[in-house]
C-alpha positions as CSV (number, residue, x, y, z in Angstrom):
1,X,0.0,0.0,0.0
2,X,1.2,3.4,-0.8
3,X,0.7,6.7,1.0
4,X,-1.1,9.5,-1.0
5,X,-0.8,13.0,-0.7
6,X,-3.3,15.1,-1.0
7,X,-3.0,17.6,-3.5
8,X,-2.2,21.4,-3.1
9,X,-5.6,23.4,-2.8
10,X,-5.5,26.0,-6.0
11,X,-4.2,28.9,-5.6
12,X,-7.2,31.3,-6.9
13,X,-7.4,35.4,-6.1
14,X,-8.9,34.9,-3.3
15,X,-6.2,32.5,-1.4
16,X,-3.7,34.9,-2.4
17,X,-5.5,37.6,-1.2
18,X,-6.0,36.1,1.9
19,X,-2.1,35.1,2.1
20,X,-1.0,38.3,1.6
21,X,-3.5,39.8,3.9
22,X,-2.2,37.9,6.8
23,X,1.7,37.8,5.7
24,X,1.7,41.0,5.6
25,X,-0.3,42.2,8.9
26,X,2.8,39.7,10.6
27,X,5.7,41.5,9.1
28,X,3.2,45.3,9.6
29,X,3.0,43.8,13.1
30,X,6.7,43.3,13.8
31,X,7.8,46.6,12.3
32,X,4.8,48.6,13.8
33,X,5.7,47.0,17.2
34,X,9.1,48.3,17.0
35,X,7.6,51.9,16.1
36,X,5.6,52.1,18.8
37,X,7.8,51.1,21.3
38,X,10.4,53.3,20.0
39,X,7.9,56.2,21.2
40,X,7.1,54.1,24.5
41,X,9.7,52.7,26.1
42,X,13.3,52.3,23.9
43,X,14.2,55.5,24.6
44,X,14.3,54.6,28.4
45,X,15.8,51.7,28.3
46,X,18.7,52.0,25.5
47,X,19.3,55.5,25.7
48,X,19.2,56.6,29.7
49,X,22.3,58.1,30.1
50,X,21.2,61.5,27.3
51,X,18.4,63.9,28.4
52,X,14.8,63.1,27.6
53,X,14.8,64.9,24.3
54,X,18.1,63.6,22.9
55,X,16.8,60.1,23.9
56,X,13.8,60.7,22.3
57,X,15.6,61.8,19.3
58,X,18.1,59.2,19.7
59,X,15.3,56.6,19.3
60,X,13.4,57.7,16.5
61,X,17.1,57.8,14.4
62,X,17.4,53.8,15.1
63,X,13.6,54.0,14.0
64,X,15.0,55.6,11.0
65,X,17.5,53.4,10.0
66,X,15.3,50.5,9.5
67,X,13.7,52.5,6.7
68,X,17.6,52.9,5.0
69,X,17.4,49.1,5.1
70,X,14.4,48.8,3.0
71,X,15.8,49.7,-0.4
72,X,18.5,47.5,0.1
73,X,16.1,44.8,0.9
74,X,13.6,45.9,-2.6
75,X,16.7,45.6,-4.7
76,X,17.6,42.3,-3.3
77,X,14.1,40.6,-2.9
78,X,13.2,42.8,-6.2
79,X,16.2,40.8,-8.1
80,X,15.0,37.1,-6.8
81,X,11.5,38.0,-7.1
82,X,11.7,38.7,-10.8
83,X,13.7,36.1,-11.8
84,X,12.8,32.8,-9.5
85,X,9.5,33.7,-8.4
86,X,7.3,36.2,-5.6
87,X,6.4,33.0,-3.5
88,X,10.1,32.5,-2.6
89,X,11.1,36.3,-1.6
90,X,7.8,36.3,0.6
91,X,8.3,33.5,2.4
92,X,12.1,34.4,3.2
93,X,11.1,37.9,4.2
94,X,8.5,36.7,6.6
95,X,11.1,34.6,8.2
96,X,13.7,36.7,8.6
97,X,11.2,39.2,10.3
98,X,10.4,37.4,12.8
99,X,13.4,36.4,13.7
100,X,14.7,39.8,14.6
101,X,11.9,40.9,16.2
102,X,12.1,38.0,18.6
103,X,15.6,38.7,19.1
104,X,14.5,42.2,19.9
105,X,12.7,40.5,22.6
106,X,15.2,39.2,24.8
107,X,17.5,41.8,24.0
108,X,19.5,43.5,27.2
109,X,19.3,46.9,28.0
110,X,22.1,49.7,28.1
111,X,21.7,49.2,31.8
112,X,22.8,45.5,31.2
113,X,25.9,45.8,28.6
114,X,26.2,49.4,28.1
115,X,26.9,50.9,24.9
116,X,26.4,47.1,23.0
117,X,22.3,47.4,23.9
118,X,21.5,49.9,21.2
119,X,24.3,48.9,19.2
120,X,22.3,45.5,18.9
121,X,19.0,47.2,18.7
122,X,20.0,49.1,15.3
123,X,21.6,46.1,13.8
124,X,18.2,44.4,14.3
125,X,16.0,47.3,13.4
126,X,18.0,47.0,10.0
127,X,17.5,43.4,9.6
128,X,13.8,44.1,10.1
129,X,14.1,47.3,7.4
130,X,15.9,44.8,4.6
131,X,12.9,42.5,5.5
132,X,10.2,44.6,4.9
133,X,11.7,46.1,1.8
134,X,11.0,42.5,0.2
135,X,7.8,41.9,1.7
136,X,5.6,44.7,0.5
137,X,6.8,44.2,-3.5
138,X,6.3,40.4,-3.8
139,X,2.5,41.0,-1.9
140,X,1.1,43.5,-3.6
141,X,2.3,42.1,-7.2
142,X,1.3,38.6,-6.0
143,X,-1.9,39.4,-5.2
144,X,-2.8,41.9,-8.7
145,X,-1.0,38.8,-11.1
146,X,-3.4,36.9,-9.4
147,X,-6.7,39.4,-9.5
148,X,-8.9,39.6,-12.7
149,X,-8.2,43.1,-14.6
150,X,-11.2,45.2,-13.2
151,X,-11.0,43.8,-9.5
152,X,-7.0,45.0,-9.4
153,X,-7.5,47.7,-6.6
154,X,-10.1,45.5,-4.7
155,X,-7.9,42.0,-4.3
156,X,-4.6,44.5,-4.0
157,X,-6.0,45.7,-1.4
158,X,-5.3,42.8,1.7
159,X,-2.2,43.7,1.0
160,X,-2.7,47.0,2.2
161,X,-4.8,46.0,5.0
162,X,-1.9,44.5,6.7
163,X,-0.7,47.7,7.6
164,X,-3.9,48.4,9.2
165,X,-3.9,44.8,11.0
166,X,-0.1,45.1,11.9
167,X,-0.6,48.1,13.5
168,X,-3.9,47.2,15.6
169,X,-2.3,44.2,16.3
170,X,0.8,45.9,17.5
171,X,-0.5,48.9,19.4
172,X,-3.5,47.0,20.6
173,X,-0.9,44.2,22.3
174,X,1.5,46.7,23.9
175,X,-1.4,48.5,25.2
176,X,-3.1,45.3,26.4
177,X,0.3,44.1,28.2
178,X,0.2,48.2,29.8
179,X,-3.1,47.9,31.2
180,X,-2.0,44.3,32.6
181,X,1.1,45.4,34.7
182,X,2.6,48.1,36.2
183,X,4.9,50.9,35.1
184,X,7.8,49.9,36.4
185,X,7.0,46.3,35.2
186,X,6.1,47.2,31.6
187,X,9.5,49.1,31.3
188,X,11.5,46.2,33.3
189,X,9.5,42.8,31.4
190,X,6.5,43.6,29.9
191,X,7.3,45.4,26.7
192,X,9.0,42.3,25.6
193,X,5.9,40.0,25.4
194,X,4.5,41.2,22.1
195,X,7.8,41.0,20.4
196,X,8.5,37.3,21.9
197,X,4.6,36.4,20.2
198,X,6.0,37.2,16.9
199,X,7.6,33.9,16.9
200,X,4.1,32.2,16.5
201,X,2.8,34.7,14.4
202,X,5.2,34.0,11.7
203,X,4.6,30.4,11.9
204,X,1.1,31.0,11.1
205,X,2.4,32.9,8.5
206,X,4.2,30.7,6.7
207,X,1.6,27.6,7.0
208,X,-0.5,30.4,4.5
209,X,2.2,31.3,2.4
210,X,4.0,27.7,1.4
211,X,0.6,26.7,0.1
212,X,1.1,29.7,-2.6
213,X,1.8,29.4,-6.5
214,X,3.6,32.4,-8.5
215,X,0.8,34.0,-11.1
216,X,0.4,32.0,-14.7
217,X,1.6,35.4,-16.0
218,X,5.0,35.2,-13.9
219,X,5.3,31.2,-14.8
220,X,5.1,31.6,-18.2
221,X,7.6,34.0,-18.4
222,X,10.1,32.0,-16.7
223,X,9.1,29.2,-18.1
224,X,10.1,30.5,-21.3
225,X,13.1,31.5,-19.7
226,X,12.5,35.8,-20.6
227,X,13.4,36.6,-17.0
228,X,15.5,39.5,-17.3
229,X,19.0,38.7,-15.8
230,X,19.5,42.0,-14.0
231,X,16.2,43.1,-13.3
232,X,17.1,46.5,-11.0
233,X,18.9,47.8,-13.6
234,X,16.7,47.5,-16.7
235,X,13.9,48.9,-14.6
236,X,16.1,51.7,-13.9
237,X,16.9,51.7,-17.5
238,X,13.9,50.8,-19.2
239,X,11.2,52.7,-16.5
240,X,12.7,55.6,-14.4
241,X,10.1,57.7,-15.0
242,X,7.7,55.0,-13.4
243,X,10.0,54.9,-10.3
244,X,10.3,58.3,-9.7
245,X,6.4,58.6,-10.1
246,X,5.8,56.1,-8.0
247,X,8.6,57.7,-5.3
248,X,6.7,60.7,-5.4
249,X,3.1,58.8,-4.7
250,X,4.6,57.5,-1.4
251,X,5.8,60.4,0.0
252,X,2.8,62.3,1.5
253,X,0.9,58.9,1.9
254,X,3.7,57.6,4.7
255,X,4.6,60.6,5.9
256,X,1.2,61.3,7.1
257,X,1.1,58.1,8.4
258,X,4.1,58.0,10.3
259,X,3.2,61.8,11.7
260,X,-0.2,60.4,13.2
261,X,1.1,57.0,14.1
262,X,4.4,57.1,15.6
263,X,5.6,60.8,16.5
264,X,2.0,61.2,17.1
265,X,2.6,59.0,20.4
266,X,4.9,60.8,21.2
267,X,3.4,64.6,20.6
268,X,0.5,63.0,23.3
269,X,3.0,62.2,25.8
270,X,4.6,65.3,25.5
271,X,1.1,67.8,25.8
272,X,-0.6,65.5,28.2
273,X,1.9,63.5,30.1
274,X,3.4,59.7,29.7
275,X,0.2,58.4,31.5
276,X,-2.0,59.5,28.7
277,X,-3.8,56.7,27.1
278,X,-5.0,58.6,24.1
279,X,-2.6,58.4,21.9
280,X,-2.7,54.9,21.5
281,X,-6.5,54.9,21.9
282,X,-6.3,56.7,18.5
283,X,-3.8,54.3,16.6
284,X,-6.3,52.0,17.8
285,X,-9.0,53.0,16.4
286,X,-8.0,54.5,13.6
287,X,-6.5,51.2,12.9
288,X,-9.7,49.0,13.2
289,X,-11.4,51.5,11.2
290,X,-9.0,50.9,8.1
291,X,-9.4,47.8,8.1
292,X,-13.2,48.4,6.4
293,X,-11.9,51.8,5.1
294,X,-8.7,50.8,3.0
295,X,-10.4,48.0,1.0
296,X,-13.4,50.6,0.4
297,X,-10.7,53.2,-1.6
298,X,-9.6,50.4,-3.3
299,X,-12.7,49.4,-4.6
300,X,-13.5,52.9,-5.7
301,X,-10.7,53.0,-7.4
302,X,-11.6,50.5,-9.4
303,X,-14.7,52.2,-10.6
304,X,-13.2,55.6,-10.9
305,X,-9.2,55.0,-11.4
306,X,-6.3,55.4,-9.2
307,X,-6.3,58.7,-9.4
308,X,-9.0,60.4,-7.9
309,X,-9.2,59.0,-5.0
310,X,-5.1,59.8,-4.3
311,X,-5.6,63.2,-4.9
312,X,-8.4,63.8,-2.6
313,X,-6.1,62.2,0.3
314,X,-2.8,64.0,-1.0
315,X,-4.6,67.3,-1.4
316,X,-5.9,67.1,2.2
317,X,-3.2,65.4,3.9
318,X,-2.1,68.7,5.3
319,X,-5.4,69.3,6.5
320,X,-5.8,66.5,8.6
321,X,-2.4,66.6,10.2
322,X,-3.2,70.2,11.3
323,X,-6.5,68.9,13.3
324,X,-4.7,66.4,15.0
325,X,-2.1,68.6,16.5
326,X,-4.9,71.4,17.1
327,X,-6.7,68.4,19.1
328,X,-3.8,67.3,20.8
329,X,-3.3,70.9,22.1
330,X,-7.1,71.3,23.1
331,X,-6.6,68.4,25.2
332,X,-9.5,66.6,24.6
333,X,-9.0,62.5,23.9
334,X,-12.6,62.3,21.8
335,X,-11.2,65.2,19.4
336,X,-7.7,63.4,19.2
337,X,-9.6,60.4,18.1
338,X,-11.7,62.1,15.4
339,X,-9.1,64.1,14.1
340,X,-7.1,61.2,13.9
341,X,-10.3,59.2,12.0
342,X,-9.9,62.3,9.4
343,X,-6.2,62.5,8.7
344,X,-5.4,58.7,8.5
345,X,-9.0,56.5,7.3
346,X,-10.5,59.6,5.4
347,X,-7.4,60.9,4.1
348,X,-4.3,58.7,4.1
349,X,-6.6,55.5,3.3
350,X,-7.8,56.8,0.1
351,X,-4.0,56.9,-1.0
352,X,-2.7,53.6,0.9
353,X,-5.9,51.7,-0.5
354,X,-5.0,52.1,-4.0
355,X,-1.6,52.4,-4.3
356,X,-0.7,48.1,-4.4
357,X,-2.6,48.0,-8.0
358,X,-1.4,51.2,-9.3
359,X,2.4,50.6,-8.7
360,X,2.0,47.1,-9.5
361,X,-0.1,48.0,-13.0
362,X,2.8,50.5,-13.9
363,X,5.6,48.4,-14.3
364,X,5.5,45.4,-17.0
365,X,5.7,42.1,-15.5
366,X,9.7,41.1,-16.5
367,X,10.5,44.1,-13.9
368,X,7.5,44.2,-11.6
369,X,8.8,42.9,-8.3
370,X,11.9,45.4,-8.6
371,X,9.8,48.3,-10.2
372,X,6.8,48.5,-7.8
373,X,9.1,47.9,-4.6
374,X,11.7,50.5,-6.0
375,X,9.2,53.0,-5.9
376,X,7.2,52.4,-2.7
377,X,10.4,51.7,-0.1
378,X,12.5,54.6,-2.0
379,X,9.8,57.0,-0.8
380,X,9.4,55.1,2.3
381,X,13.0,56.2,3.5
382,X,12.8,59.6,2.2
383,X,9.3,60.5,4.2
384,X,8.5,57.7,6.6
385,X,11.6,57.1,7.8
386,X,12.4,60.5,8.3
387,X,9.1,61.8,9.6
388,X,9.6,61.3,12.9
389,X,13.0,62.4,13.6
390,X,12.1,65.7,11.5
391,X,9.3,66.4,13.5
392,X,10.7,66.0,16.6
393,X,13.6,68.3,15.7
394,X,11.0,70.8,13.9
395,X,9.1,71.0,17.1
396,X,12.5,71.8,19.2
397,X,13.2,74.6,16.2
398,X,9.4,75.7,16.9
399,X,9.8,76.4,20.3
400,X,7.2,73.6,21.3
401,X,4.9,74.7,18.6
402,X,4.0,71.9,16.0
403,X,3.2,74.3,13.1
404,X,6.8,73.6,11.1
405,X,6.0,70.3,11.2
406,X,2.8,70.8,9.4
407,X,4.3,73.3,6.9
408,X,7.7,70.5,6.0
409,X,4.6,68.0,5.4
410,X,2.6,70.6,3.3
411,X,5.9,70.2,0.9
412,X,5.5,66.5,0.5
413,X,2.0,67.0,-0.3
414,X,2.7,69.0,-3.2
415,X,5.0,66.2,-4.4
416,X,2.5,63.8,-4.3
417,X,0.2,65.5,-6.0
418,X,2.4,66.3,-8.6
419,X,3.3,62.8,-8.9
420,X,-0.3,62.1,-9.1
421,X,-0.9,64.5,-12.0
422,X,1.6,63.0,-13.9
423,X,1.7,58.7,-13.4
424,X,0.1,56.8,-16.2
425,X,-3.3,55.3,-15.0
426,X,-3.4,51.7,-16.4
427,X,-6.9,50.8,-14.8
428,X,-8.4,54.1,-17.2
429,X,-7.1,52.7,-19.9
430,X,-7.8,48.8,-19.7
431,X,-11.2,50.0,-19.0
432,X,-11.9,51.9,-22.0
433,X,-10.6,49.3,-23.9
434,X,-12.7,46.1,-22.4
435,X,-15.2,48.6,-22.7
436,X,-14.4,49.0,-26.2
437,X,-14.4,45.4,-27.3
438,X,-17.8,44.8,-25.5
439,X,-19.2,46.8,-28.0
């Protein structure tokens, strides 16, 4: 008698959409995780021998450099990806994730080896930059090869709402372990719980993501062997104007994020004290929230295009971040939450919920991988990465007040929009031209 297997389920739109909805909300919740801790407790613990501010500021630059790692980590995964397949890259990002976040977990403090402690802690928040700067790329184009031509921005989507589920699950754990213990045992043990989980979560994870095939369109292609041998370079060659557009299209979107998300923890702290809970409260919510509200954009923007819906949240952007810090400065935790609400599910969702099919549908498939995660980790590092830092040292500069912080991100809304303006919309055109042979 001889054992049988039973066969791998399909992979159809929907399992991939699923796969890279929950791949991506475990490597969103190990980087998020860092970020918010980074507001919460790293500076305390790595950095206690600099005054508060320098600390604070020290933090956020190891926050920073894990976005420097991410284009190293595109051009990489961007290479493999588009020459032995997106399943690959995805499952070695998620992997390699959650190994340095766990690290992260049991990692000493400066009062424990000194200098060594953060030393460790950047080299880790790098590892976790270069895997994120696969991740995002092989998702998003994973999930659109997979999704029919008009449902691009809907199935691209769970790719986007990992950010969303990363983030609750991220905030929503640290917050949960808070409430649980006391100050002095969050800072001493506590804090290290959620990063230690991240070694089940990737499991999970991968369980998902073996059971994945690469898109027909992709297998083909290599089957045929027309992978391009260097596929950074001809991207760069072939498509630069794609990658700068594409740059540009980030810049606002995670900048705005990042603002509301991460400094915005700290901002709280800062106007109302350390034992303010609203802050979080509104990362919370705002997170749930997008889980309804990113899929929602995307869906519009298949009806209407990719580009409508951007330039109502690059437009406003600038808006939004001015009512949070207005309702930070009132005071009040039920306007920090609604102004929140605004700038990131009303505004920054109708960018984020798009953008996986419209960087994906820019770049032809030979060059995908590289093209769409050139684009969207480049501008990562050059807004997200940054934001913080900038804002914190723009709020030193203001003497307290926040309002050169909203006039530097007033800049990267004009860039966006520009970039807007001017990127081919692919979803237009295929429209008109199904359209076209219906008739």
């Amino acid at each position: 008698m001889t054992a049988t297997t039973s066969p791998t389920p399909p992979t159809t739109p929907r399992r991939v959409a699923l796969a890279s909805a929950v791949g991506t909300a475990i490597e969103w919740y190990d980087f998020y995780l860092y970020a918010t801790a980074t507001a919460l407790v790293f500076n305390t613990l790595f950095f206690p021998s600099i005054s508060p501010t320098a600390g604070t500021l020290a933090a956020f630059a190891t926050y920073a450099a894990g976005f420097g790692a991410r284009p190293i980590g595109a051009i990489v995964a961007g290479h493999i990806g588009d020459r032995v397949g997106r399943k690959a890259v995805l499952v070695g990002a998620l992997v390699l994730m959650g190994s340095a976040t766990t690290l992260i977990g049991v990692l000493p403090g400066y009062a424990s080896i000194g200098a060594l402690a953060p030393t460790l802690l950047v080299v880790l928040r790098l590892l976790q930059g270069f895997a994120v700067g696969g991740e995002w790329g092989g998702a998003a184009v994973l999930s659109t090869e997979h999704a029919p031509p008009r449902r691009r921005g809907w199935f691209g989507s769970f790719t986007q709402i990992g950010s969303p589920a990363g983030m609750l699950l991220a905030t929503g754990s640290l917050s949960l372990v808070r409430a649980l213990t006391t100050s002095e045992s969050f800072l001493a043990w506590g804090w290290r719980i959620p990063f230690l989980a991240s070694a089940l979560l990737v499991a999970v994870g991968l369980v998902i993501r073996l059971r994945l095939e690469d898109a027909p369109e992709f297998v083909a292609l290599r089957e045929k062997n027309e992978v391009v041998r260097m596929p950074v370079v001809e991207v760069l060659r072939t498509a630069p104007r794609e990658v700068l557009l594409t740059t540009g299209l980030r810049l606002s979107q995670i900048g705005l994020y990042t603002l509301i998300t991460t400094y915005g923890l700290t901002y709280v702290a800062q106007k109302l004290g350390k034992a303010s809970s609203a802050g979080l409260l509104a990362v919370v919510v705002v997170s749930a929230i997008g889980l309804a509200t990113t899929p929602l954009w995307a869906l519009l923007s298949d009806r209407v295009g990719r580009r409508r819906p951007y330039l109502f949240g690059s437009i406003g952007g600038t808006v939004g971040l001015a009512l949070f810090f207005l309702a930070v400065d009132a005071g009040s935790t039920l306007l920090i939450v609604l102004a929140a609400v605004i700038a990131v599910n009303l505004l920054h969702d109708s960018m984020y919920g798009p953008q996986a099919a419209w960087f994906a549908e820019v770049f032809d498939v030979r060059v995908r991988y590289s093209g769409a995660s050139l684009g969207y980790q480049i501008g990562s590092v050059l807004s997200g990465g940054f934001a913080p830092l900038a804002a914190a040292a723009l709020l030193v500069a203001g003497g307290g007040s926040p309002w050169w912080i909203v006039v530097a991100f007033a800049g990267l809304s004009v860039l966006t929009t520009t970039a807007a303006l001017l990127a081919p919309d692919p979803s237009r055109r295929e429209e008109r031209t199904l359209q076209t042979a219906a008739t």
